[in-house]
N, C-alpha and C positions, 0 to 999 in steps of 0.2 A: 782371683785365683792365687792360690799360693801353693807353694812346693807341700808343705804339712797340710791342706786340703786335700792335694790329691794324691797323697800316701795314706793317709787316713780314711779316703771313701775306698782306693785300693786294698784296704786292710779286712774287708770284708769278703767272702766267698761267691755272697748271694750277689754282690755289685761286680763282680770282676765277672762271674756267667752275663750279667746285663751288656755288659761292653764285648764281650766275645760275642754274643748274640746280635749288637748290634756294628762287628766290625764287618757284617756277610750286609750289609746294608739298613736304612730307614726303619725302624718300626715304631707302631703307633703304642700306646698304653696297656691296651687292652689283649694287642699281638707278644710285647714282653710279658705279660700277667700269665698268658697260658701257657709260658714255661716253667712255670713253677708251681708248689703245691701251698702258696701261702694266699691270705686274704690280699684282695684287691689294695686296703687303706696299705699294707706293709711293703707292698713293692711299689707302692707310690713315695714312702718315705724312702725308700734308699733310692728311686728317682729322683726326687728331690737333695739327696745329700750329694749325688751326679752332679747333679744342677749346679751347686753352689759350688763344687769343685771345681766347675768348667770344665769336666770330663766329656760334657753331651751339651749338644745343642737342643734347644727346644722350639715346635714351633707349632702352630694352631693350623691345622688344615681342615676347613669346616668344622665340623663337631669334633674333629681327632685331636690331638696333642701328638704330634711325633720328635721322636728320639733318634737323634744320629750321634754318631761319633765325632769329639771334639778332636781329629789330631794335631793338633797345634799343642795340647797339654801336652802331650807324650812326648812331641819333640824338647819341649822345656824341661823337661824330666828330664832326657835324655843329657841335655848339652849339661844339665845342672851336674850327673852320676860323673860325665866325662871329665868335668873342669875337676869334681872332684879327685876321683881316680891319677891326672894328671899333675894337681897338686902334690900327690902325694911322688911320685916318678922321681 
């Protein structure tokens, strides 16, 4: 994960609703897909662009894939904006 991963998958609309969606808890593929009005394949690519962010965890629970929230990213975001911000002080 890098800092321009996960501003880059943030930069999108339709990814930052997946992470609100899944900051109320666990959902599987098919539970985020029916928030939205796109095909199945497109909200698996910005799952996927999550993925490689480290934004979400993934994991296989029988037939499922589920999606939780990484916050360990957010915190690294975080400490990164503040060192910034401080540098500048």
């Amino acid at each position: 994960m890098s800092v321009n991963d996960a501003f880059k998958a943030l930069s999108d609309p339709t990814r930052r609703k997946i992470l609100d969606l899944l900051k109320n808890g666990d959902l599987t593929a098919g539970e985020i897909a029916d928030n939205f009005d796109m095909t199945k394949p497109s909200i698996s690519n910005h799952l996927n662009l999550l993925k490689q962010a480290g934004l979400v965890w993934v994991e296989r629970r029988g037939q499922n894939i589920v999606y939780s929230l990484n916050t360990s990213v957010f915190q690294d975001i975080m400490k990164w904006m503040i060192d910034l911000q401080q540098s500048k002080g």
